[in-house]
C-alpha positions in Angstrom: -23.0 -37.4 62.3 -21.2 -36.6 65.2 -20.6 -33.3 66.8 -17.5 -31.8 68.3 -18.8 -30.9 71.8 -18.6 -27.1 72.9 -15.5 -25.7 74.8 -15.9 -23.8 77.9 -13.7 -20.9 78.3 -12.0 -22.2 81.4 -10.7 -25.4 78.8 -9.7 -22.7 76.2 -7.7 -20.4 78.7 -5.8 -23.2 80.2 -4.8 -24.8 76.2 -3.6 -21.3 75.4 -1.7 -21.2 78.8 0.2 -24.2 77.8 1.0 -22.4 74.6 -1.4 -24.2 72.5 -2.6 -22.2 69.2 -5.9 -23.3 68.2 -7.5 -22.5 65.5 -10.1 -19.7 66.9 -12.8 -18.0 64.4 -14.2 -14.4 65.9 -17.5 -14.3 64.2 -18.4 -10.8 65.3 -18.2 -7.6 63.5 -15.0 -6.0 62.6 -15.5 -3.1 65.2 -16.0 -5.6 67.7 -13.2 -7.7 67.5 -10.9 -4.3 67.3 -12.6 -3.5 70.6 -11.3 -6.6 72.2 -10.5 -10.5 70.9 -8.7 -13.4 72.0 -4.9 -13.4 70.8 -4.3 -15.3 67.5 -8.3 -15.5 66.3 -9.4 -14.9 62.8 -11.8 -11.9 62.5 -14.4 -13.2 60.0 -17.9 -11.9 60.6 -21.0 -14.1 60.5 -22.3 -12.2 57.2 -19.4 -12.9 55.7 -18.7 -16.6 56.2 -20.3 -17.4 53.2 -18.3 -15.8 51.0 -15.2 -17.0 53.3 -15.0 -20.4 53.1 -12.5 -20.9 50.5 -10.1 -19.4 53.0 -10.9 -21.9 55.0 -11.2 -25.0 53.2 -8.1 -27.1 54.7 -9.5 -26.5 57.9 -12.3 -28.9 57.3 -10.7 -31.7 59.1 -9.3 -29.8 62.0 -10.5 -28.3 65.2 -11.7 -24.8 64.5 -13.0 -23.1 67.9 -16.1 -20.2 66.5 -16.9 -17.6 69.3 -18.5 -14.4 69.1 -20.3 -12.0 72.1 -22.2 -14.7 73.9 -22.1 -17.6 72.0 -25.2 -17.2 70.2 -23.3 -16.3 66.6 -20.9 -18.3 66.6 -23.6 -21.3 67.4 -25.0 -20.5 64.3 -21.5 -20.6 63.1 -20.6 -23.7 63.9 -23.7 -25.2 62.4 -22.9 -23.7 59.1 -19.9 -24.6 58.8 -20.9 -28.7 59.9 -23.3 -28.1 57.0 -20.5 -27.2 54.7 -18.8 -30.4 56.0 -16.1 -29.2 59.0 -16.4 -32.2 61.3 -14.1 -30.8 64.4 -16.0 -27.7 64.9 -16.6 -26.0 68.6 -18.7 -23.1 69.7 -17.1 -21.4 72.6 -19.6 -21.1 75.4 -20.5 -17.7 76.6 -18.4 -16.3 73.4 -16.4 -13.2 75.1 -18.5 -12.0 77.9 -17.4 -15.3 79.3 -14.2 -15.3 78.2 -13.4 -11.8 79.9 -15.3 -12.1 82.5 
């Protein structure tokens, strides 16, 4: 099977620049995406994806970018949902420290 490769942020901020609207999953709690999150993501926490993936059923085919605090959710994010059969999925590297730093 092959894997979608990561996405640094620098490759994210510079598609949302240009207006793009990717599909972005925040896998972090609730009271951390209030605290800060990137414009346009989907809060769905990591507990909770189970439980969440009828929602996102006609994703499966498209790119869906997972981030989280430091990229060590959402990793396990992304491999859940390439076990449940996403093939386009991308794990944002260094999640949101990166991301605002």
């Amino acid at each position: 099977m092959i894997t979608a490769a990561d996405i640094t942020v620098e490759e994210l901020k510079e598609r949302l620049s240009k207006g793009e609207t990717p599909v972005i999953i925040d896998v972090r709690e609730d009271w951390e995406y209030q605290e800060s999150n990137i414009a346009g993501a989907k809060n769905i926490p990591l507990g909770t994806l189970p439980q969440r993936l009828n929602d996102l059923e006609d994703l499966k085919e498209q790119e869906v970018i997972v981030q989280c605090r430091s990229g060590n959710r959402s990793a396990s994010a992304k491999a859940f949902l390439q076990q449940q059969g996403f093939t386009n999925v991308r794990n944002l590297l260094g999640g949101m420290l990166a991301y605002q730093g």
